[in-house]
PDB file of N, CA, C and O in Angstrom:
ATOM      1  N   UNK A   1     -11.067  12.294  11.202  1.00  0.00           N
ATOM      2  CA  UNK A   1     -10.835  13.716  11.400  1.00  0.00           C
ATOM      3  C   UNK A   1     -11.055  14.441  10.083  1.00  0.00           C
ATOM      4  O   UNK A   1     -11.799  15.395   9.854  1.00  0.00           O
ATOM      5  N   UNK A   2     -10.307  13.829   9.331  1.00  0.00           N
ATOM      6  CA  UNK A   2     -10.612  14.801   7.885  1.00  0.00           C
ATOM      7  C   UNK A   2     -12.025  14.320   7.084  1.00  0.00           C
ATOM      8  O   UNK A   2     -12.354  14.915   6.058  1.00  0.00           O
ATOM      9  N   UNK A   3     -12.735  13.348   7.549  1.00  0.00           N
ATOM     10  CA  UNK A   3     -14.016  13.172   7.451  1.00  0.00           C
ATOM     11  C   UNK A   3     -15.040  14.232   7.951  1.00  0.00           C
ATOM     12  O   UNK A   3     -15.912  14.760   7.261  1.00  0.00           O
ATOM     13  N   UNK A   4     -14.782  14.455   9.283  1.00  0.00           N
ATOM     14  CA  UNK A   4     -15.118  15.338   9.748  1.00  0.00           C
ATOM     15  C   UNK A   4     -15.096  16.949   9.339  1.00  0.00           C
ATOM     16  O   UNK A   4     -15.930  17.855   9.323  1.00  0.00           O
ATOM     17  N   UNK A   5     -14.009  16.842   9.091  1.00  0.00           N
ATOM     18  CA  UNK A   5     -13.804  18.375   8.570  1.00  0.00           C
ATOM     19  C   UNK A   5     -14.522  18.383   7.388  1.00  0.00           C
ATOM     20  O   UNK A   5     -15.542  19.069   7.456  1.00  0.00           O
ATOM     21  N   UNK A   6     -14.321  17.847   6.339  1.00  0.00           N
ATOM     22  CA  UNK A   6     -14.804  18.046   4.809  1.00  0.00           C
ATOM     23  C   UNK A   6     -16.515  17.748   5.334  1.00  0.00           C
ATOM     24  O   UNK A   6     -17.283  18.238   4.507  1.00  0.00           O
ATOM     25  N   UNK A   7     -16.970  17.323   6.061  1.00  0.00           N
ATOM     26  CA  UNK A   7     -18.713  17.028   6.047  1.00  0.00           C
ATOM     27  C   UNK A   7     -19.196  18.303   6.922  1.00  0.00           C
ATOM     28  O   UNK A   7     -20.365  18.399   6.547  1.00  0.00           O
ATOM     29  N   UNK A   8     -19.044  19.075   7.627  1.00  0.00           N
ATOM     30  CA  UNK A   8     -18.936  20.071   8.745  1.00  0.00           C
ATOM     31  C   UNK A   8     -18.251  20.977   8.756  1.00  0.00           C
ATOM     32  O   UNK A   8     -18.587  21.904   9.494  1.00  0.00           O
ATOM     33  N   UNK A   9     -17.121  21.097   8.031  1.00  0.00           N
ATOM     34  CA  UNK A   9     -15.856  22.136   7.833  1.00  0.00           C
ATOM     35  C   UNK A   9     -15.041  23.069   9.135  1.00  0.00           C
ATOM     36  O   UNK A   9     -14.527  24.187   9.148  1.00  0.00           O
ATOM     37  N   UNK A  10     -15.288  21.565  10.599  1.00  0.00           N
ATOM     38  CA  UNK A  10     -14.367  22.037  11.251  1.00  0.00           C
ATOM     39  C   UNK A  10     -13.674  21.112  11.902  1.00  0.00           C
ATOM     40  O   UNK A  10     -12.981  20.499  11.089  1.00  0.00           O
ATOM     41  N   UNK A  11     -13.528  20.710  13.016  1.00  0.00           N
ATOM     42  CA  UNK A  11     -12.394  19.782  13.365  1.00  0.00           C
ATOM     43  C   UNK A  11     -13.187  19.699  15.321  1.00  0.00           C
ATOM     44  O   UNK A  11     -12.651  20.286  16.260  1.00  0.00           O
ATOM     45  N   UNK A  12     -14.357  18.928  15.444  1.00  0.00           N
ATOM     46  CA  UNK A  12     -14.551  19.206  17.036  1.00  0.00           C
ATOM     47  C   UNK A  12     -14.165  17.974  17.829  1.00  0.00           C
ATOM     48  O   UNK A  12     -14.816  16.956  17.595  1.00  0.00           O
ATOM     49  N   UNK A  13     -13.173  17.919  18.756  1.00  0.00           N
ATOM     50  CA  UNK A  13     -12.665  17.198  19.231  1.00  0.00           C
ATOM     51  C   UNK A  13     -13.780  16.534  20.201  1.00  0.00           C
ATOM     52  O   UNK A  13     -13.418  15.439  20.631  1.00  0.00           O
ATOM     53  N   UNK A  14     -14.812  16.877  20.555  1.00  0.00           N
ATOM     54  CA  UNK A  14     -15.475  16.236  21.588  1.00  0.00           C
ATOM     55  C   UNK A  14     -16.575  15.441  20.887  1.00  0.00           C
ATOM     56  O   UNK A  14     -17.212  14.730  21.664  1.00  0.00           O
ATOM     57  N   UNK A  15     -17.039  15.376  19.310  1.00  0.00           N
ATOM     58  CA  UNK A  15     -17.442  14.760  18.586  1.00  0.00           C
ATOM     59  C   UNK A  15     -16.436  13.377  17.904  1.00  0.00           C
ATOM     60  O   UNK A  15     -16.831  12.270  17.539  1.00  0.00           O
ATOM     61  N   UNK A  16     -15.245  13.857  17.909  1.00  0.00           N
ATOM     62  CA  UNK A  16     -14.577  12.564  17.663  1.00  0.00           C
ATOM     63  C   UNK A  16     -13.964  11.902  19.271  1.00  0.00           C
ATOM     64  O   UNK A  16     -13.230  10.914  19.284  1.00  0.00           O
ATOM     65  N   UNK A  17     -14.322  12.494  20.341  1.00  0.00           N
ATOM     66  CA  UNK A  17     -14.048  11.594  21.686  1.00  0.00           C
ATOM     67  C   UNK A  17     -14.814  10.676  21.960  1.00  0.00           C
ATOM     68  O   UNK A  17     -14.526   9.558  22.388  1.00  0.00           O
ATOM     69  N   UNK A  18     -16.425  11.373  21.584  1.00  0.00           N
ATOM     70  CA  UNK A  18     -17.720  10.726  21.702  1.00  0.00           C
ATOM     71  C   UNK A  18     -17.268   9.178  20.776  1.00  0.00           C
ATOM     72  O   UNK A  18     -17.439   8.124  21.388  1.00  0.00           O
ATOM     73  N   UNK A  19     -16.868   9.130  19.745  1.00  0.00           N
ATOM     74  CA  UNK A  19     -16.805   8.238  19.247  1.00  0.00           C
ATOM     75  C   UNK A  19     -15.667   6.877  18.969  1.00  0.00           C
ATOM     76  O   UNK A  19     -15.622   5.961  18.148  1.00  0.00           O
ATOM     77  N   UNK A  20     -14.932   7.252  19.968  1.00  0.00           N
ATOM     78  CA  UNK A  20     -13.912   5.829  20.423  1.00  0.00           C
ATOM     79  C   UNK A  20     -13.295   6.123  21.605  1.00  0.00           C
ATOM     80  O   UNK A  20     -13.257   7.212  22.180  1.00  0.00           O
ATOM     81  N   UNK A  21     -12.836   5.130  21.914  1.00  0.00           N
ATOM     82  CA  UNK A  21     -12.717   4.580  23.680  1.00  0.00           C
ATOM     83  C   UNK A  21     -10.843   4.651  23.431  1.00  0.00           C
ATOM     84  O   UNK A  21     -10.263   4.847  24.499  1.00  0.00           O
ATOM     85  N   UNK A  22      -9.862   4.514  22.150  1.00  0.00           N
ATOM     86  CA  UNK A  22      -8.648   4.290  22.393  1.00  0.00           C
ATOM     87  C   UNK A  22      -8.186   5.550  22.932  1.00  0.00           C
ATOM     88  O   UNK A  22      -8.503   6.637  22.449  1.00  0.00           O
ATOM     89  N   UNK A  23      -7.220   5.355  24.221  1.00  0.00           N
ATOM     90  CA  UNK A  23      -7.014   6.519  24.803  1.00  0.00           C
ATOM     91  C   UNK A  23      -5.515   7.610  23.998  1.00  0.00           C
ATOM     92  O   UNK A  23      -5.038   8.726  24.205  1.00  0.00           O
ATOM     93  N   UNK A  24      -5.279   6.580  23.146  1.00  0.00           N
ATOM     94  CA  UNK A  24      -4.310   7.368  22.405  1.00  0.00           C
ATOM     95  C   UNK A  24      -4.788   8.378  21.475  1.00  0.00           C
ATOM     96  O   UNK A  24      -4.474   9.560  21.614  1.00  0.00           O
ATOM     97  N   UNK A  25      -5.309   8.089  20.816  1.00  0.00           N
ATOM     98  CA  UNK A  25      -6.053   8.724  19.619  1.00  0.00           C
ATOM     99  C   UNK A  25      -6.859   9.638  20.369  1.00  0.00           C
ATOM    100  O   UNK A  25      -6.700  10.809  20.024  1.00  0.00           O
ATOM    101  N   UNK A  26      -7.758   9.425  21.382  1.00  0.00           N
ATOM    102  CA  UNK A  26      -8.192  10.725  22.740  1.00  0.00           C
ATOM    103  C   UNK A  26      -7.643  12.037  22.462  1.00  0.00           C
ATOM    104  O   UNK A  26      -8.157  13.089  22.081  1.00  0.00           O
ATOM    105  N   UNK A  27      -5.898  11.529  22.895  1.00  0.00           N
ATOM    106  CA  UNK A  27      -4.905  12.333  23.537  1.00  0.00           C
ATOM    107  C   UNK A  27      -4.450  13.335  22.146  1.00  0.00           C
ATOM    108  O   UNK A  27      -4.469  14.562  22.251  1.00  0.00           O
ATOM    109  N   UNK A  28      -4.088  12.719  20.989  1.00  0.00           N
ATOM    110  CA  UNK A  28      -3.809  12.836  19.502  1.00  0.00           C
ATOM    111  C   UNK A  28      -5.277  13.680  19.357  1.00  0.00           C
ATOM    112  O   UNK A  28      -5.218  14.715  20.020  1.00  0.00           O
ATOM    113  N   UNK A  29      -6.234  13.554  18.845  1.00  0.00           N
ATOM    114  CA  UNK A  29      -7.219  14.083  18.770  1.00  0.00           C
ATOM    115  C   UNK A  29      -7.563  15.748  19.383  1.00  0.00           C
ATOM    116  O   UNK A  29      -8.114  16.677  18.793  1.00  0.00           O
ATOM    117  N   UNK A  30      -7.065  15.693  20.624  1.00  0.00           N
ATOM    118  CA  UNK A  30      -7.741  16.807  21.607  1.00  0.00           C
ATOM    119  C   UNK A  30      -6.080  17.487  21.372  1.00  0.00           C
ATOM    120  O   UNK A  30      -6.015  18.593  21.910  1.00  0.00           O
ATOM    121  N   UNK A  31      -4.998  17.144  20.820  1.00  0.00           N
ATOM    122  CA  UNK A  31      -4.022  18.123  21.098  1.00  0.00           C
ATOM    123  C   UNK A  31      -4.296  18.595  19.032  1.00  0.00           C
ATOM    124  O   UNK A  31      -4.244  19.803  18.801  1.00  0.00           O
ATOM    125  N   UNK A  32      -4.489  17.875  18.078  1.00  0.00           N
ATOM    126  CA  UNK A  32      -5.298  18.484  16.892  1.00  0.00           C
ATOM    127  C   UNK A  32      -6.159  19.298  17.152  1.00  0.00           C
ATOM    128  O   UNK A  32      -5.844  20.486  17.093  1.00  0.00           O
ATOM    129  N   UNK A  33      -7.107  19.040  17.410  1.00  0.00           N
ATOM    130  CA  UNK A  33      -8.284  19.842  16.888  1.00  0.00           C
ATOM    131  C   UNK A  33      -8.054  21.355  17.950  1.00  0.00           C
ATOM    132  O   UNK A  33      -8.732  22.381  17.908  1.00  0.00           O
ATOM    133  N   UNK A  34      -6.781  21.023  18.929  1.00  0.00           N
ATOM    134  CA  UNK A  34      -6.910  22.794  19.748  1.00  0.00           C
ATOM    135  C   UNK A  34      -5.882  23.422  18.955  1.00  0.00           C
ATOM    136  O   UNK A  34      -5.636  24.559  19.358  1.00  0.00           O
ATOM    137  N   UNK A  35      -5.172  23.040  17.917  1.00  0.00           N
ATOM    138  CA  UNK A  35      -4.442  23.736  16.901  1.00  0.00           C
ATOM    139  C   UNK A  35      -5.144  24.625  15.556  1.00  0.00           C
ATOM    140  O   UNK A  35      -5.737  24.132  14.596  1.00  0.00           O
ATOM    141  N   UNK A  36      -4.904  25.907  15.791  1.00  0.00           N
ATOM    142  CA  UNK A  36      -5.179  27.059  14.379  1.00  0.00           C
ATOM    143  C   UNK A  36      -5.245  25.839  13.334  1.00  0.00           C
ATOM    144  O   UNK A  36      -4.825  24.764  13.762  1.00  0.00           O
ATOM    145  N   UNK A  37      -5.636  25.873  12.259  1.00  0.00           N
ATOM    146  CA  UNK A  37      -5.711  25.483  10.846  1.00  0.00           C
ATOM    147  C   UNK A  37      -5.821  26.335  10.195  1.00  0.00           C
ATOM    148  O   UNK A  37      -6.490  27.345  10.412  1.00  0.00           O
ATOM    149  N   UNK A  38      -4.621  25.861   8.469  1.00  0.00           N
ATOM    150  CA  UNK A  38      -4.904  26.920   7.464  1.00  0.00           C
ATOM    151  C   UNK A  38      -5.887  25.876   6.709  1.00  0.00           C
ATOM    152  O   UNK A  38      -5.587  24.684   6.645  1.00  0.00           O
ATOM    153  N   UNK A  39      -7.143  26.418   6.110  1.00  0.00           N
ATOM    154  CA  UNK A  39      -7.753  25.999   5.810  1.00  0.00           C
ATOM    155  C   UNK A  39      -6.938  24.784   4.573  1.00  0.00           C
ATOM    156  O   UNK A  39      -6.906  23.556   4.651  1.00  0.00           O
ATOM    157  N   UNK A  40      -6.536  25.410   3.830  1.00  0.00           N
ATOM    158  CA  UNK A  40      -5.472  25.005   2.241  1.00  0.00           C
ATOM    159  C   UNK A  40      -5.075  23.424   2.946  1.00  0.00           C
ATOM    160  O   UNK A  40      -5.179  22.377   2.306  1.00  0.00           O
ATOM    161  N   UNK A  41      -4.576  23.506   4.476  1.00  0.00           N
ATOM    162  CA  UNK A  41      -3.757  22.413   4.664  1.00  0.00           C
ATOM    163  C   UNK A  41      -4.081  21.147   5.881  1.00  0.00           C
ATOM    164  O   UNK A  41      -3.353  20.369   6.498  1.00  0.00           O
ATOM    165  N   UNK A  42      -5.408  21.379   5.854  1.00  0.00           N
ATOM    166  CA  UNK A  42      -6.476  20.029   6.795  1.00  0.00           C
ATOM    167  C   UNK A  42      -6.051  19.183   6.125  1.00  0.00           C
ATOM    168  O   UNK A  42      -5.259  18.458   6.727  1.00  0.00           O
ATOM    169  N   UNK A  43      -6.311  18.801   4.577  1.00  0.00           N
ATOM    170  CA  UNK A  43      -5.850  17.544   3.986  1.00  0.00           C
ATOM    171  C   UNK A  43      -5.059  17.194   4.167  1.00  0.00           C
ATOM    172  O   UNK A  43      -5.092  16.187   4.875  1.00  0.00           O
ATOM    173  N   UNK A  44      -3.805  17.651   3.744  1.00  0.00           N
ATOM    174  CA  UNK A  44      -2.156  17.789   3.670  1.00  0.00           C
ATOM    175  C   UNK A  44      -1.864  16.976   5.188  1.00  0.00           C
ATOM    176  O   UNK A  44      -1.333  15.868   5.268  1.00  0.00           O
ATOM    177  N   UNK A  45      -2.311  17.744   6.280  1.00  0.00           N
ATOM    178  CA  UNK A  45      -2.262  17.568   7.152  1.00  0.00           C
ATOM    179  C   UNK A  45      -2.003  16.574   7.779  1.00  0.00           C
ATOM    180  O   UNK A  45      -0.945  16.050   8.129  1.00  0.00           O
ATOM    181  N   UNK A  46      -3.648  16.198   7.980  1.00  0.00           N
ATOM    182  CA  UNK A  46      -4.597  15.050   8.235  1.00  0.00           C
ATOM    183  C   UNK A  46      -4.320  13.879   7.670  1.00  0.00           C
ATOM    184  O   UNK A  46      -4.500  12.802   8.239  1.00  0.00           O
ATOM    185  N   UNK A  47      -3.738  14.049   6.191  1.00  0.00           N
ATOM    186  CA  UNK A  47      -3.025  12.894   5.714  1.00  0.00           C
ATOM    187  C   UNK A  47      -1.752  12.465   6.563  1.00  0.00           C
ATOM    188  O   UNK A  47      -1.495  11.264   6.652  1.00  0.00           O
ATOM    189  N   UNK A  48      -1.184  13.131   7.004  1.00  0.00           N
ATOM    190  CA  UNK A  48       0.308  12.977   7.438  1.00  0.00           C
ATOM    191  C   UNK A  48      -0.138  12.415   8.761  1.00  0.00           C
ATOM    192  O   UNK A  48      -0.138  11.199   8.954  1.00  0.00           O
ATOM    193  N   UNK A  49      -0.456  13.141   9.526  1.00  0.00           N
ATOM    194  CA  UNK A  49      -0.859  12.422  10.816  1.00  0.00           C
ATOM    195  C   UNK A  49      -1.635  11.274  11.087  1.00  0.00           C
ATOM    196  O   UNK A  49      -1.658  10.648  12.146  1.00  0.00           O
ATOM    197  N   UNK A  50      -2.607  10.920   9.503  1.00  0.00           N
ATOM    198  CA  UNK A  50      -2.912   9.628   9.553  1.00  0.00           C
ATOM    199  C   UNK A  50      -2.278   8.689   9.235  1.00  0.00           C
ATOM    200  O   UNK A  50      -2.557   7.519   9.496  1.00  0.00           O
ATOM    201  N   UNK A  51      -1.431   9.048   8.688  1.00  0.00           N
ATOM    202  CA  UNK A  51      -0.314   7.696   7.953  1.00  0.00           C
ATOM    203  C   UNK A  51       0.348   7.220   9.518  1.00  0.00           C
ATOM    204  O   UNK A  51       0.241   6.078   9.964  1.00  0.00           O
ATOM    205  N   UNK A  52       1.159   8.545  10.337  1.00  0.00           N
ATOM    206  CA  UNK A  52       1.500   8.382  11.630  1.00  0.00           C
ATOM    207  C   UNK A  52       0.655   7.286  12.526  1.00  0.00           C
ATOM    208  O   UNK A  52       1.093   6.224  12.969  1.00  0.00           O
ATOM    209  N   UNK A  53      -0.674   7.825  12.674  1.00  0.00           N
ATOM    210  CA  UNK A  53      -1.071   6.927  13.756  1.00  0.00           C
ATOM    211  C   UNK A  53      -0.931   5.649  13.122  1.00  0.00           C
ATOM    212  O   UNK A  53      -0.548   4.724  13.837  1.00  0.00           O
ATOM    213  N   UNK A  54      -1.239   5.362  11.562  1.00  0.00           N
ATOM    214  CA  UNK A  54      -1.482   3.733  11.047  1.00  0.00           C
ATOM    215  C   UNK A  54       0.197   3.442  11.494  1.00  0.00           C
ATOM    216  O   UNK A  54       0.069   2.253  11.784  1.00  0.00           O
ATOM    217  N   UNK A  55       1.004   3.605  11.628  1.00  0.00           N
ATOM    218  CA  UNK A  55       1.959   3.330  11.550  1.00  0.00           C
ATOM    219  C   UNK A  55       2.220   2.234  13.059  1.00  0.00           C
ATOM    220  O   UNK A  55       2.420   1.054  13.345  1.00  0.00           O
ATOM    221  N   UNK A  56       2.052   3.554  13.685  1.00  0.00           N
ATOM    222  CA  UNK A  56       1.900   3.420  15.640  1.00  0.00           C
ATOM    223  C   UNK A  56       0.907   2.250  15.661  1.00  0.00           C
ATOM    224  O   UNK A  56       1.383   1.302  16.284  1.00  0.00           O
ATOM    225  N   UNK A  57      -0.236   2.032  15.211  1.00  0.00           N
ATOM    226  CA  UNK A  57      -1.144   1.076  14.874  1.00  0.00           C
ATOM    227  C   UNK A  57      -0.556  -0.414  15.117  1.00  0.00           C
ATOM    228  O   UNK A  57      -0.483  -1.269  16.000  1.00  0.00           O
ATOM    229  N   UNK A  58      -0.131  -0.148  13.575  1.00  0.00           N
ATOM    230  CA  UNK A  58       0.623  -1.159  12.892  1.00  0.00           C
ATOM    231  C   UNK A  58       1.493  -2.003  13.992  1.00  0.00           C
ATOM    232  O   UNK A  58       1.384  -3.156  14.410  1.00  0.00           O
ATOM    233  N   UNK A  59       2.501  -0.823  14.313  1.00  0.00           N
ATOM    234  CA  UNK A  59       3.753  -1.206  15.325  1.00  0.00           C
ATOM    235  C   UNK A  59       3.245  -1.872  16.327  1.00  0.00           C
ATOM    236  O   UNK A  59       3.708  -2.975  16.618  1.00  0.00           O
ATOM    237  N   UNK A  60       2.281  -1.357  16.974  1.00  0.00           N
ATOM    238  CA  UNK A  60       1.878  -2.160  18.068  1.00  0.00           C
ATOM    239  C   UNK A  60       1.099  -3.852  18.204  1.00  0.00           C
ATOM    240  O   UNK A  60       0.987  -4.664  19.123  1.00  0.00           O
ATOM    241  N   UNK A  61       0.575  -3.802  16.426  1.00  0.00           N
ATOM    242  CA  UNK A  61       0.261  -5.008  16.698  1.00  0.00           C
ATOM    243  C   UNK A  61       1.205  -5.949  15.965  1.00  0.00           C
ATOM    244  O   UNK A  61       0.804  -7.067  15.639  1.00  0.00           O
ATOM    245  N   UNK A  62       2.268  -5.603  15.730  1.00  0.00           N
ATOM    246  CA  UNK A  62       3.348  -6.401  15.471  1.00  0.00           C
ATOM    247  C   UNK A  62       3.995  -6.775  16.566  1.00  0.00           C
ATOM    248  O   UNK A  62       4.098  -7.982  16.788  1.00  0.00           O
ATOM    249  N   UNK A  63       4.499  -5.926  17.371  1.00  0.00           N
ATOM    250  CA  UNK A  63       4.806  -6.000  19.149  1.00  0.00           C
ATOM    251  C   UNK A  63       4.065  -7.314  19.413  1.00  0.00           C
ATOM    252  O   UNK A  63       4.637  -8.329  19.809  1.00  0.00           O
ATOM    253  N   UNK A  64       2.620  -7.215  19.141  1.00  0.00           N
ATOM    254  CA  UNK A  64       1.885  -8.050  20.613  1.00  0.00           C
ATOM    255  C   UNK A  64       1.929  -9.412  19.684  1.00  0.00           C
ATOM    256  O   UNK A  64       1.755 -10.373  20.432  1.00  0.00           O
ATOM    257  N   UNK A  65       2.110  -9.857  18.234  1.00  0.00           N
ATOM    258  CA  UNK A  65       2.130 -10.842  17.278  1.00  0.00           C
ATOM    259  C   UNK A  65       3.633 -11.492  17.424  1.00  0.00           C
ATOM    260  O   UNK A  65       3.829 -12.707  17.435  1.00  0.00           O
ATOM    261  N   UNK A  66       4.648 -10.513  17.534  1.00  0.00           N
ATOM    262  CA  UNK A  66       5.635 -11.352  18.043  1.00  0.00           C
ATOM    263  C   UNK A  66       5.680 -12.173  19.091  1.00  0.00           C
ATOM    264  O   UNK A  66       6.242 -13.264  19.189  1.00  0.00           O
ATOM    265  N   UNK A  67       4.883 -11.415  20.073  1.00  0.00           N
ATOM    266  CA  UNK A  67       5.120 -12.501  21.950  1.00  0.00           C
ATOM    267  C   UNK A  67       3.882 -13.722  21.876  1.00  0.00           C
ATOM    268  O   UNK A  67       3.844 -14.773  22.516  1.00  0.00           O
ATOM    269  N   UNK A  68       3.054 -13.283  21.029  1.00  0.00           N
ATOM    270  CA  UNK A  68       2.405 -14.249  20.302  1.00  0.00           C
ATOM    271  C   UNK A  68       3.281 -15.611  19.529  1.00  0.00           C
ATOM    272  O   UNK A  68       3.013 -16.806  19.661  1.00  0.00           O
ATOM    273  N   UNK A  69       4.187 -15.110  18.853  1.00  0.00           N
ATOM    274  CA  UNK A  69       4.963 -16.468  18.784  1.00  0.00           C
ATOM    275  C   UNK A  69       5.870 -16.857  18.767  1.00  0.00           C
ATOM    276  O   UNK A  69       6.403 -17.620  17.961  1.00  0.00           O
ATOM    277  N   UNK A  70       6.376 -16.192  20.071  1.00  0.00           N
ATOM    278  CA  UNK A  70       7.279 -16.548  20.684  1.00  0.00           C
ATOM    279  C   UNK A  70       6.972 -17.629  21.831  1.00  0.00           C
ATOM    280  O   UNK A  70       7.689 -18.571  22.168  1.00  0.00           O
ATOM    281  N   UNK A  71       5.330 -17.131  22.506  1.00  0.00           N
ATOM    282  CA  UNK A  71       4.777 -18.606  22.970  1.00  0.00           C
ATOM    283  C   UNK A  71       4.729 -19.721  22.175  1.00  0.00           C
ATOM    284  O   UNK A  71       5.154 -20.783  22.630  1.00  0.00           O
ATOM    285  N   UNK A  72       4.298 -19.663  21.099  1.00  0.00           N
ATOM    286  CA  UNK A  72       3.558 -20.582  19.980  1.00  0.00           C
ATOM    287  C   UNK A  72       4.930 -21.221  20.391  1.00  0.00           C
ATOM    288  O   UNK A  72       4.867 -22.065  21.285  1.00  0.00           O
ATOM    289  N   UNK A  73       6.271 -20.908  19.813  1.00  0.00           N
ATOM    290  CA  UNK A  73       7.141 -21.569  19.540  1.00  0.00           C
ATOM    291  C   UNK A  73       7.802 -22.595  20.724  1.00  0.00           C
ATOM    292  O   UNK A  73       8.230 -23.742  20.593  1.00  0.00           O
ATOM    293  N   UNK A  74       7.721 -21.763  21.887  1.00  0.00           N
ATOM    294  CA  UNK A  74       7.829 -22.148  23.155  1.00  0.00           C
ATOM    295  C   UNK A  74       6.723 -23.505  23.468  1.00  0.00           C
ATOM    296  O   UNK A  74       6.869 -24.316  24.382  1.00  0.00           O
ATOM    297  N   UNK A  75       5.864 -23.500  22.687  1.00  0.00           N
ATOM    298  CA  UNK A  75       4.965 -24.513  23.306  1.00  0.00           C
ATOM    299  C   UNK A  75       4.832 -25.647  22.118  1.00  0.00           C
ATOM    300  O   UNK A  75       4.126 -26.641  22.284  1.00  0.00           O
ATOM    301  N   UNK A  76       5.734 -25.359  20.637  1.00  0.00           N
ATOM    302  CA  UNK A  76       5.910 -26.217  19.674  1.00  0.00           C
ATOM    303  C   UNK A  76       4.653 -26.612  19.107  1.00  0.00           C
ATOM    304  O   UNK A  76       4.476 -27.715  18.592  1.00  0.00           O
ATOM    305  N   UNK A  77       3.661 -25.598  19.212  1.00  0.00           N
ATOM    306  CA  UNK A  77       2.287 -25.617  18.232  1.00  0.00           C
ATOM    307  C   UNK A  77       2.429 -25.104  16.920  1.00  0.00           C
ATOM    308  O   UNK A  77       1.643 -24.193  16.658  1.00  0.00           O
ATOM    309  N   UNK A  78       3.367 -25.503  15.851  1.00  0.00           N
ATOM    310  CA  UNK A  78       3.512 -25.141  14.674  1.00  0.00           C
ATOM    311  C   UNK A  78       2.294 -24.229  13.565  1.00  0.00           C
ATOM    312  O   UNK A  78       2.386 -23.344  12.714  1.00  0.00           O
ATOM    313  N   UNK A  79       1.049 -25.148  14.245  1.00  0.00           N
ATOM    314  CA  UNK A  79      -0.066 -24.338  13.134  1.00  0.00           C
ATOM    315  C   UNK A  79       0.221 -22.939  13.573  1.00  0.00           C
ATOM    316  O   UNK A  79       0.601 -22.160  12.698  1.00  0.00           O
ATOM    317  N   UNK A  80       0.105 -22.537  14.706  1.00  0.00           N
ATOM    318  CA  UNK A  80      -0.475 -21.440  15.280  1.00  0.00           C
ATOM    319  C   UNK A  80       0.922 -20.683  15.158  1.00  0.00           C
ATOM    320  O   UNK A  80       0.688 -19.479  15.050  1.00  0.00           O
ATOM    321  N   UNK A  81       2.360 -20.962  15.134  1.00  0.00           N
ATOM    322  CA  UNK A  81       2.853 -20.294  14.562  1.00  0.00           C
ATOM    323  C   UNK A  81       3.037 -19.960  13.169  1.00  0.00           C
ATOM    324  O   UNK A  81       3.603 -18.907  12.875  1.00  0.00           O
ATOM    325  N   UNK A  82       2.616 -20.751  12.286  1.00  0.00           N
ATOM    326  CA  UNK A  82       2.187 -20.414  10.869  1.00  0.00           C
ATOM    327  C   UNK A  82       1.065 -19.440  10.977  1.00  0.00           C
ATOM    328  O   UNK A  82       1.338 -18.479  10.259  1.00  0.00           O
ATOM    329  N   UNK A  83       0.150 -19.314  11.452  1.00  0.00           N
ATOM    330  CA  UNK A  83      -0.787 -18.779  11.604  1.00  0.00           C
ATOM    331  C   UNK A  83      -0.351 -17.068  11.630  1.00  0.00           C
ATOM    332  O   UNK A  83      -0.772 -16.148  10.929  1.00  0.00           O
ATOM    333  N   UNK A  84       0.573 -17.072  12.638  1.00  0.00           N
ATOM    334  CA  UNK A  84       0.845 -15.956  13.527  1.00  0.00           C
ATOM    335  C   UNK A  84       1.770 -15.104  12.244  1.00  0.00           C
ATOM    336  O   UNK A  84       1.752 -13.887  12.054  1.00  0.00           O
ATOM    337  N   UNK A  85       2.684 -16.300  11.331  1.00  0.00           N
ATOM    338  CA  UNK A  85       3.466 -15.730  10.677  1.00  0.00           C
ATOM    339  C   UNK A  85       2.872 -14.794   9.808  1.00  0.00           C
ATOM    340  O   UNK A  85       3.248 -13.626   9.709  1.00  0.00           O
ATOM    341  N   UNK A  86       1.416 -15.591   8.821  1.00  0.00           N
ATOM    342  CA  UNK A  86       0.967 -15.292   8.314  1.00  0.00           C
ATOM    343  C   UNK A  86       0.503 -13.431   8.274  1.00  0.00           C
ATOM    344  O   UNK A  86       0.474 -12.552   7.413  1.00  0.00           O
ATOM    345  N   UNK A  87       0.198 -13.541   9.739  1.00  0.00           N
ATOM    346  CA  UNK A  87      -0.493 -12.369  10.337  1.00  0.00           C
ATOM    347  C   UNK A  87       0.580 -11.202  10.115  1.00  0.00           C
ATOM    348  O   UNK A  87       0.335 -10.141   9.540  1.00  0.00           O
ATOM    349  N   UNK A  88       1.884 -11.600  10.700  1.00  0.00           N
ATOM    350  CA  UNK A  88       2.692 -11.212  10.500  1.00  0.00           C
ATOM    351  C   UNK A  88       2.811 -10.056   9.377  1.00  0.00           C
ATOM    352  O   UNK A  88       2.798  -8.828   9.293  1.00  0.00           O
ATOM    353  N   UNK A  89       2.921 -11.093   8.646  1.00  0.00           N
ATOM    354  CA  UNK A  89       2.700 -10.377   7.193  1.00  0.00           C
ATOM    355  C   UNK A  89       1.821  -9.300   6.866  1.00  0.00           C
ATOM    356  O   UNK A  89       2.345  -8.318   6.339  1.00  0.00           O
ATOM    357  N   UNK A  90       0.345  -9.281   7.112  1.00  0.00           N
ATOM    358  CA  UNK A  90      -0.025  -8.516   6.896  1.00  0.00           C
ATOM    359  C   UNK A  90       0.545  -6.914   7.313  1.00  0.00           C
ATOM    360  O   UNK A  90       0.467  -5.777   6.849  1.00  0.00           O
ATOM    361  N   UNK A  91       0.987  -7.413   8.157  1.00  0.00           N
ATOM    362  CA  UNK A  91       1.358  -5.976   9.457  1.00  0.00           C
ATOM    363  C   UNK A  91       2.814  -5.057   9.272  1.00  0.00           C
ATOM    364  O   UNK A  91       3.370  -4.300  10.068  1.00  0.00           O
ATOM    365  N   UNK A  92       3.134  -5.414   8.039  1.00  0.00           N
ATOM    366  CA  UNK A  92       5.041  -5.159   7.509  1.00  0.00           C
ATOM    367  C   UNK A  92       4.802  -3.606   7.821  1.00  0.00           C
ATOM    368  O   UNK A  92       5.719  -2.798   7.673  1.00  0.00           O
TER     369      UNK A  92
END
């Protein structure tokens, strides 16, 4: 989004729909870009709401890494819960 803006200097929601399929970011996207902007505060902004979605991101693939090994553990495949832990990690 703020790619967008700084290369084009506006914010068109049907140019960033064109370009991904997640229906969240869709929804996030099309309720941005039908909001006024002060020019001063796209960055400001855009930063904040990107940290948000990484967050939501994040969260979700920690969600699906836990039931991930919670099988692992259930099925006493140790690598693959090392594995998973590992992953884990990245995702704090």
């Amino acid at each position: 989004i703020a790619t967008q803006y700084q290369s084009i200097g506006d914010i068109n929601a049907q140019r960033l729909l064109d370009n991904n399929s997640d229906t969240a970011f869709i929804s996030l996207v099309t309720e941005l870009a039908s909001k006024e902007w002060e020019k001063e505060l796209v960055d400001f902004e855009m930063g904040n709401y990107l940290k948000e979605i990484s967050e939501k991101k994040r969260k979700k693939i920690r969600e699906k890494l836990l039931v991930e090994l919670e099988q692992a553990q259930n099925n006493k495949d140790e690598s693959e819960e090392l594995r998973i832990i590992a992953e884990l990690k990245l995702f704090r």
